[in-house]
N, C-alpha and C positions, 0 to 999 in steps of 0.2 A: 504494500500500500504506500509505505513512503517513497519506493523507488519513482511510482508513478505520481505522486505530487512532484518530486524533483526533476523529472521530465520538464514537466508545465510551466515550472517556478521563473520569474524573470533572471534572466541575466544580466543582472546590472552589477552587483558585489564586489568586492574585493575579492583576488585568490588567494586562497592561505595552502603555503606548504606546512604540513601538522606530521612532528615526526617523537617516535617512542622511542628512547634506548635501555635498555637495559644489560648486566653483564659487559660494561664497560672497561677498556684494558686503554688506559692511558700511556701512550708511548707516544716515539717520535712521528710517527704513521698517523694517531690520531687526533694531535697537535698539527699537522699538516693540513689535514681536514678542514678543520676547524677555522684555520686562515682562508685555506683556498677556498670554501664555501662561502663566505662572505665575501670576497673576489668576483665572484661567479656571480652572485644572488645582486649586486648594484646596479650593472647592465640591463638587468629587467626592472628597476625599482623593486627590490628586493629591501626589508626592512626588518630586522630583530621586534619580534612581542615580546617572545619567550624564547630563554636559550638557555637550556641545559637546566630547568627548574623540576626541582623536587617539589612534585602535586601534595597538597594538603587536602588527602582525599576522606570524603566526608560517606563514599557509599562505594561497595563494590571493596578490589582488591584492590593494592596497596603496590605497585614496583616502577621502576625507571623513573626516568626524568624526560620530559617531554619540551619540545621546542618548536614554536610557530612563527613562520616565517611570512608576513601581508608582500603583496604583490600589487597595486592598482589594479589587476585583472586576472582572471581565470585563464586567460588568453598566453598573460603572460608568464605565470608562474607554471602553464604546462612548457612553454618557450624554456622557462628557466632548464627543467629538470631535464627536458630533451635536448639540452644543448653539449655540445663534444663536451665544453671547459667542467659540465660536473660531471658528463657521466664518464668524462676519464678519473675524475677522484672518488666517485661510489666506492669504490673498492678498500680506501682507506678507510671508510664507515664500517661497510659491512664485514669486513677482515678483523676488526677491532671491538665490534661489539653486537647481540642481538638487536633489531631494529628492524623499523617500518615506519613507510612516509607515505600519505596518504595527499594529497590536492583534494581542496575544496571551494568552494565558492560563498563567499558570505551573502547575507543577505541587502539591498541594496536600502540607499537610504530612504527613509522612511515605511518600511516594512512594517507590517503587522500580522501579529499570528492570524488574523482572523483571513487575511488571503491564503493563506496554507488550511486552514479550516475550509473554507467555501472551496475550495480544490479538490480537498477528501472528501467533501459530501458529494460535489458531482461525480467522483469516479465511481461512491459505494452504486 
């Protein structure tokens, strides 16, 4: 059901690169990362939210540190991720720790739930 409201949903938003790590091995590999990632992520309007914070999580389980990256667009934070300059340093990520990074689209300004509401009612 949500898949099919996010079909419909406007694309106006911000894109956010939203990434989990956990089992992190701090070395010279993953320190590299770390620079060359923020290199990489200015060319698209790439912007630090979250980097490397420890969730104070209030429901569910409890691991990693999570880091979100805003983009002006969905357009261009997929530009980012498929660009040669990161995805020749993935590998410093994934080599170094368990991890997933996920794109998404935020909602544009002035949203209300109640549009994602009148959406799920027309699909039921």
């Amino acid at each position: 059901m949500a898949d099919s409201a996010n079909q419909h949903a406007p694309a106006t938003g911000h894109g956010y690169a939203i990434g989990h790590l956990t089992d992190v091995n701090v070395n010279d590999d993953l320190l590299n990362y770390i620079t060359q990632v923020e290199l990489t992520m200015v060319r698209f309007g790439g912007r630090w939210l979250v980097h490397g914070a420890t969730p104070e999580v209030r429901e569910g389980p409890n691991s990693g540190d999570i880091v979100i990256i805003q983009f002006p667009d969905m357009s261009l934070a997929r530009a980012w991720y498929e660009s040669a300059e990161y995805q020749e340093i993935i590998r410093l990520r994934t080599e170094n720790s368990t991890s997933w990074i996920a794109l998404l689209e935020g909602v544009p300004p002035g949203y209300s739930a109640h549009t994602t509401i009148e959406m799920l009612r027309s699909s039921v």
